[in-house]
N, C-alpha and C positions, 0 to 999 in steps of 0.2 A: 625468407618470406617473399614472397612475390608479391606483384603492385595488387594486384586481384584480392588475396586475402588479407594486405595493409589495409585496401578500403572498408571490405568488411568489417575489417577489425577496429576501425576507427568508428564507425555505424552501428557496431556492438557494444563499444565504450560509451559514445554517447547515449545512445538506448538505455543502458543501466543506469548510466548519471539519473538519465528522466523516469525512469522507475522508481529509483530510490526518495527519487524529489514526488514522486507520486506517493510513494508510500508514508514518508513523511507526514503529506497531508493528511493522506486519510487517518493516522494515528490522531492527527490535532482533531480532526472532526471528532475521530471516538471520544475523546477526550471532551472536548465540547461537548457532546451526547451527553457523557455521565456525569457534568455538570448540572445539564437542563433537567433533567432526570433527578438528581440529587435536590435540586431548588425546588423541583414538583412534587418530589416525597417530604419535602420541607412546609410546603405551600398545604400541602391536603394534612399533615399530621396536626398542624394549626390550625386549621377549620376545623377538623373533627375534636382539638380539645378544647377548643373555643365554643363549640358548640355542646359541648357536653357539658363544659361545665356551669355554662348558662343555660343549659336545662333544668336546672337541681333548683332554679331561683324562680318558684311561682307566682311571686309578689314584685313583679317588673310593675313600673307605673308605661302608660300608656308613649308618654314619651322616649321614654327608654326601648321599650318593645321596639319601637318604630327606630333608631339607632342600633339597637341589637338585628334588625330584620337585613338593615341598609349595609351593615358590618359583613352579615352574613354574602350578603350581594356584591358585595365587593371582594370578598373572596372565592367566590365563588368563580366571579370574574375574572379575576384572578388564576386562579386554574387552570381555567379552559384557555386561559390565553397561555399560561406554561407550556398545556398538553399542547395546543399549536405550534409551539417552538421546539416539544419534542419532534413532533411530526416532521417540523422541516427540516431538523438536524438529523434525524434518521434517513430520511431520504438522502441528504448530503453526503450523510455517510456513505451510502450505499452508493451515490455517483463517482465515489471517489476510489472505493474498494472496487467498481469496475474497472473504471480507470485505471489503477494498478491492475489489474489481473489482467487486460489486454493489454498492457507496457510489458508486463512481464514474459506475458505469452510470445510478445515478440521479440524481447531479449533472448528468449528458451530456442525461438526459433533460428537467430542473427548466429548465434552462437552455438550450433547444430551446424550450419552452414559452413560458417568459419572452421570447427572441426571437420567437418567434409575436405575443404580446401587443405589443412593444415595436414592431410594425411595423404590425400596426391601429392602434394609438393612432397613430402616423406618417400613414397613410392618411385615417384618421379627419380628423385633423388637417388634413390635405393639403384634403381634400374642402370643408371649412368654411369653410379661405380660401378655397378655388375658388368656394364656393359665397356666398360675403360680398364678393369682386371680382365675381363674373357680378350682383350687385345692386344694385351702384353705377350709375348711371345711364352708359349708352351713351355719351352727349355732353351731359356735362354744359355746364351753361348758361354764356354768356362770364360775363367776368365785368363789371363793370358798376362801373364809379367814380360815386360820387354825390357830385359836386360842385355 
């Protein structure tokens, strides 16, 4: 190997390292995602049987309504501030899934490169012996016992 595609090849090593360290991440982001996600199908499955089942009860005293209304508001608030957390962790995701695909694209590339190089040098090679056989002599001389 030649110094030319050593470097490359060390500039393709580390590239993948930082790819794979890219990809890493954005798994733990998905991950995180389907957490936030899972809390907020938690968050609204709760409010809707909270509310349902405090609907069936038309004999609330007035103070109660006013704790049943406030309950409600608070989950509700609740929600929307989940759904917010979805949002941001979606986006997250998706900074990091780019991230990976332009690391990766340029590993796809460092490493196209390096095959370039790795197959002149091959050729190169190829050529040298060809060219250090084609210079050996035709017919060489017998050979000759000196007795």
């Amino acid at each position: 190997m030649t110094d030319r595609s050593k470097k490359i090849g060390k500039v393709a090593s580390l590239a993948a390292a930082e790819e794979q360290r890219l990809g890493q991440a954005a798994g733990q982001a998905q991950q995180q995602l389907n957490e936030h996600l899972d809390r907020l199908g938690e968050l609204n499955a709760f409010r809707h049987n909270y509310a349902k089942k405090s609907a069936g009860k038309t004999s609330l005293r007035a103070s109660h309504w006013q704790d049943y209304q406030a309950f409600l508001h608070r989950l509700d608030t609740a929600v929307r501030a989940q759904q917010q957390i979805v949002r941001d962790s979606e986006r997250m995701l998706e900074t990091h899934r780019q991230r990976w695909i332009a690391k990766r694209q340029r590993v796809e590339s460092l490493e196209r490169v390096l095959e370039k190089y790795r197959s002149e040098e091959r050729l190169r090679d190829a050529r040298r012996e060809q060219k250090r056989l084609d210079d050996l002599p035709k017919n060489p001389p017998p050979f000759r016992d000196e007795e």
